[in-house]
C-alpha positions as CSV (number, residue, x, y, z in Angstrom):
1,X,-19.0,-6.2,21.3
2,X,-17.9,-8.6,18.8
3,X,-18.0,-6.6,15.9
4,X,-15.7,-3.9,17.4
5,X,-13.1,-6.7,18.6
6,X,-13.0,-8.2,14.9
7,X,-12.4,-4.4,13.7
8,X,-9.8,-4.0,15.8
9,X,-8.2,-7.1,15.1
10,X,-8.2,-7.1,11.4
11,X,-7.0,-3.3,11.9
12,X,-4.3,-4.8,14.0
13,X,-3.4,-7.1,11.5
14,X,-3.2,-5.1,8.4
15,X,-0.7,-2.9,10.4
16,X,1.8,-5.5,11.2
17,X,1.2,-7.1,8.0
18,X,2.4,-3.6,6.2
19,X,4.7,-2.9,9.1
20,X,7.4,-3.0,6.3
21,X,5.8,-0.4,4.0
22,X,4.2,1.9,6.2
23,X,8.0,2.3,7.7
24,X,9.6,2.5,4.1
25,X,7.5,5.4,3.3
26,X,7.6,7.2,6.7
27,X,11.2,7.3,6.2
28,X,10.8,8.0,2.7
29,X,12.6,5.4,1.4
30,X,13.9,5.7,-2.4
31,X,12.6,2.0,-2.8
32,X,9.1,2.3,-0.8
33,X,7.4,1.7,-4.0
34,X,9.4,-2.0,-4.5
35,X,9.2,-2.7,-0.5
36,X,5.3,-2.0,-1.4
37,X,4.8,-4.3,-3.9
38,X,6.7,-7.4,-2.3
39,X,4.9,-6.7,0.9
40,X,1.2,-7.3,-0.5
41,X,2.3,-9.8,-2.7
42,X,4.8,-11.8,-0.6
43,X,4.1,-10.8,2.4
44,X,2.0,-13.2,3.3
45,X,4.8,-15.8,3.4
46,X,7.3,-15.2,6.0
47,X,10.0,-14.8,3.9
48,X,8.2,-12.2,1.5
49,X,7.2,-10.1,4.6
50,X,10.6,-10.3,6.8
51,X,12.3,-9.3,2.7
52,X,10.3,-6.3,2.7
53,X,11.5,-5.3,5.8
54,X,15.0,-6.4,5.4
55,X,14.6,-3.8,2.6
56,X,13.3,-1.2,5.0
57,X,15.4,-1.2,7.4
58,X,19.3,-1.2,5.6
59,X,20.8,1.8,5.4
60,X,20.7,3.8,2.2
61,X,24.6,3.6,0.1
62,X,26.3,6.5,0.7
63,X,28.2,7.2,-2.8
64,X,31.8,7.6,-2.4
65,X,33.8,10.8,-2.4
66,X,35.9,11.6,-5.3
């Protein structure tokens, strides 16, 4: 019993810890690859982490019309 409870924990975990990326790339985000990399190597600060989803979640610029 506690060997599946840590498993699905640490599963648990490591989906709210990429929360940021794993939305970036469902929504196929033109920067998922950036929001990627600051996620697993900032993410574990709070700042680093709520960036990358900051990132995810603004809405693309729309270029103007001519």
């Amino acid at each position: 019993m506690g060997t599946v409870l840590t498993v699905i924990v640490v599963v648990i975990g490591a989906a709210l810890y990429l929360l940021p990326s794993l939305i970036a790339f469902n929504r196929s985000n033109k920067d998922r690859w950036l929001i990627l990399v600051i996620n697993v190597v900032f993410g574990a600060t709070l700042v680093g982490w709520a960036l990358a989803l900051y990132l995810t979640l603004r809405k693309p610029k729309v270029p103007a019309a001519a």
